[in-house]
N, C-alpha and C positions, 0 to 999 in steps of 0.2 A: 392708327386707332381713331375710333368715330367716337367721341364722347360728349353731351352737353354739356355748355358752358352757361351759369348764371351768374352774374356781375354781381357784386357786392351792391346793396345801395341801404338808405339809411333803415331803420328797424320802424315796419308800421306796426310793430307792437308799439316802441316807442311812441307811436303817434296816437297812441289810443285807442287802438284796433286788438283786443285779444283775441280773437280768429287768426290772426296775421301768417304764424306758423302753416296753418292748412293750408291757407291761400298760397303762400310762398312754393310749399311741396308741392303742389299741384302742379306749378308753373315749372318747377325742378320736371316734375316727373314728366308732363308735357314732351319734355325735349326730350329724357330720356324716350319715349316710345317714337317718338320722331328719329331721334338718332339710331335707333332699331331697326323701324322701316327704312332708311336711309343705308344702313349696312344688310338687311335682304334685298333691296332692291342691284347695289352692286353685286354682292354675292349670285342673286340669278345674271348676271347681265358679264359673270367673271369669263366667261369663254372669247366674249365679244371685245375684251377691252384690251389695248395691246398703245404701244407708244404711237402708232397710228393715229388714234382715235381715240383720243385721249377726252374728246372733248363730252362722250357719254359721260363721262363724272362730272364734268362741269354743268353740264345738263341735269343732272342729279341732285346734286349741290344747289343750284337754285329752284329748282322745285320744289325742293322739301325746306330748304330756308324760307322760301313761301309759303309753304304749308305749317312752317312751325309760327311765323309772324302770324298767319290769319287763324292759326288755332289758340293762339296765347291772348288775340285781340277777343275773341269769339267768348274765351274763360274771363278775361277782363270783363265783360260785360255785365256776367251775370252775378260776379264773385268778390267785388268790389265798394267800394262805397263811391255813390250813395245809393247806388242798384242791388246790394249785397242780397241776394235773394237763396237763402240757408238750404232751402229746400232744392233747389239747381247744384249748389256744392255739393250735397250727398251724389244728387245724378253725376257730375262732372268724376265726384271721387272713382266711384262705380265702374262708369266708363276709362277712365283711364285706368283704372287698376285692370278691367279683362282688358286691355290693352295691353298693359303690361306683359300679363299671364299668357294672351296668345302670340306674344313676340320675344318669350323669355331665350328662345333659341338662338337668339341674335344678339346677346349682349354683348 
């Protein structure tokens, strides 16, 4: 099973940030549609993979681990303080929500 994992860390609501919530889900969801594309990109490649050649997952696996780091940096950027730029979150939510919706097959 391919599922995201998000780490506990301390509450930026706590810190003063009531946005924090959205921010947080984004980053959630983030993985989720990465760990989506991550289990269609196996799924098409299922014929090909066998204890031989084991190493297409491994290849997988760090592709989309870099693609999930450079896409989480890429929402830091915009969604954060002191950059928090409100108008980017609605875009980011948007975009990852049909994200979501055109990878619901892969959950």
């Amino acid at each position: 099973m391919i599922s995201p994992l998000f780490p506990s860390v301390p509450s930026a609501h706590r810190a003063g940030r009531g946005d924090a919530g959205q921010e947080k889900q984004g980053h959630f969801d983030i993985g989720e549609v990465v760990a989506r594309q991550l289990r269609k990109a196996i799924l098409e490649r299922k014929s090909k993979i066998n204890k031989n050649n084991v190493y297409i997952i491994d290849s997988l696996y760090y592709a989309f681990g870099t693609k999930l780091k450079n896409l989480q940096s890429d929402y830091d950027k915009w969604t954060t303080i002191p950059v928090r730029d409100r108008e980017q979150q609605v875009i980011w939510n948007r975009k990852i929500s049909l994200q979501l919706d055109s990878l619901s097959n892969y959950r």
